[in-house]
N, C-alpha and C positions, 0 to 999 in steps of 0.2 A: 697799122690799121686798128682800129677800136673795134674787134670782134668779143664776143663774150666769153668770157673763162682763159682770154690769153693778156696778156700785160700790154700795156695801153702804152703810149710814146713815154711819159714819163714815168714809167714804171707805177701806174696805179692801175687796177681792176678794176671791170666793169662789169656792176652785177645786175641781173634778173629781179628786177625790183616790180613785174605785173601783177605778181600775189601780192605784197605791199600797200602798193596804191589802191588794191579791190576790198582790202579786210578793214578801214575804217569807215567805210563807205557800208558795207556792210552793217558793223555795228550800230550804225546811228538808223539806217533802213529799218532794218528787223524790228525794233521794237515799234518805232512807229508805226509797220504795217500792222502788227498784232495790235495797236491800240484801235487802230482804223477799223480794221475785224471787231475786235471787242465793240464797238460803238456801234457799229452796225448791228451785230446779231443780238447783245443785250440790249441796245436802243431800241429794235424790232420790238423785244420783250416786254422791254417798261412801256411800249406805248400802246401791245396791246393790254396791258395791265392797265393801263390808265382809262383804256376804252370801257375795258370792263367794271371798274369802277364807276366809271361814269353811268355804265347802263343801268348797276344797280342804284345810283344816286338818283336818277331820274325814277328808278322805278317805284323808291322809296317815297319821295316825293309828292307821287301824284298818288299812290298810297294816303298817306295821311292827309290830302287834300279830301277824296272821297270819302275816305273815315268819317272827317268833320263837316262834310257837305250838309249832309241830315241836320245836326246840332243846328248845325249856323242857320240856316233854311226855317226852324220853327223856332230862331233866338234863343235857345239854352245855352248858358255858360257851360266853359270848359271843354269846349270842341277844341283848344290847343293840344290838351293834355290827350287827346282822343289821337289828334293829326300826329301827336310825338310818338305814341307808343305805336300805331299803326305804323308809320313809318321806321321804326327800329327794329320792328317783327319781320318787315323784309328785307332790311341789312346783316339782320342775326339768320337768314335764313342760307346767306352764303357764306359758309366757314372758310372762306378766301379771302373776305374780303369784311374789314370794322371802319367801322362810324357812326358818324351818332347825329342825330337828328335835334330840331328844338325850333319853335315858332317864333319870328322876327317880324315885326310889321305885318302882320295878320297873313305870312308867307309862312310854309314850312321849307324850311332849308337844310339840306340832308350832304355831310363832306363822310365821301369815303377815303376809303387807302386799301391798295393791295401789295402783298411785300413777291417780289419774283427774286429768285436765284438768277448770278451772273454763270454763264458758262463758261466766255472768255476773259473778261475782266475780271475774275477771280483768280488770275495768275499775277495780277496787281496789285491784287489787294483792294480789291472792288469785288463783293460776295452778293451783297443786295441793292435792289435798286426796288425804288417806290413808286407805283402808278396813284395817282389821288384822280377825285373825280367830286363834283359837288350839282347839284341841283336845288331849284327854288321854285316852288307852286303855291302859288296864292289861293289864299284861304278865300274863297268865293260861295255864297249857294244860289242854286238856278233861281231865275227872277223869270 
């Protein structure tokens, strides 16, 4: 009879091989789930980082739209230079979050970046992850 731990008909053993077959099954599991986790709860993070970015890009935006509203409205040159700096005064006002602003096609357009810490993917070697965010308001004055 081929029971466990007694000598088999031709004199070979028959071993206990369920831990065996579970532990490389294991290994290849394990790190996957923790990448899954990491992607999820730093993923979480970069994208409300990116939201945030984005809200101050928007915010920046319509910023230096308003700035150069006036200028443009009674024709005075240099409502760019007005729409850039007002719009930089509210990206500088979030020590979270840098970018930089500058007038393109009579638009201001404002790209930020916010840098967030990984919790779980810095056991990878994955430490930072980058939320960006950009917005674009045209340079308009009321008519």
């Amino acid at each position: 009879m081929g029971t466990i731990g007694r000598p088999h008909e031709k004199g070979t053993r028959v071993h206990d091989q369920r831990g065996l077959s579970l532990s490389p099954f294991l290994a290849i599991l394990l790190p996957a789930l923790l990448v899954m986790i990491g992607l999820v709860v730093d993923g979480g993070a970069q994208a409300a980082a990116a939201r945030h970015a984005e809200r101050i890009a928007a915010a920046a935006a319509r910023a230096g739209s308003d700035a150069a509203a006036a200028q443009r409205l009674i024709g005075e040159h240099g409502s760019e230079s007005v729409a850039v700096a007002a719009a930089q005064r509210v990206v500088d006002q979030d020590p979270a979050v840098s970018g930089s602003a500058r007038v393109i096609d009579d638009a201001v357009v404002v790209s930020t970046q916010m840098h967030t810490q990984t919790a779980v993917l810095s056991l990878i070697g994955i430490t930072e992850l980058i939320g960006e965010g950009s917005a674009r308001s045209v340079l308009t004055a009321d008519r």
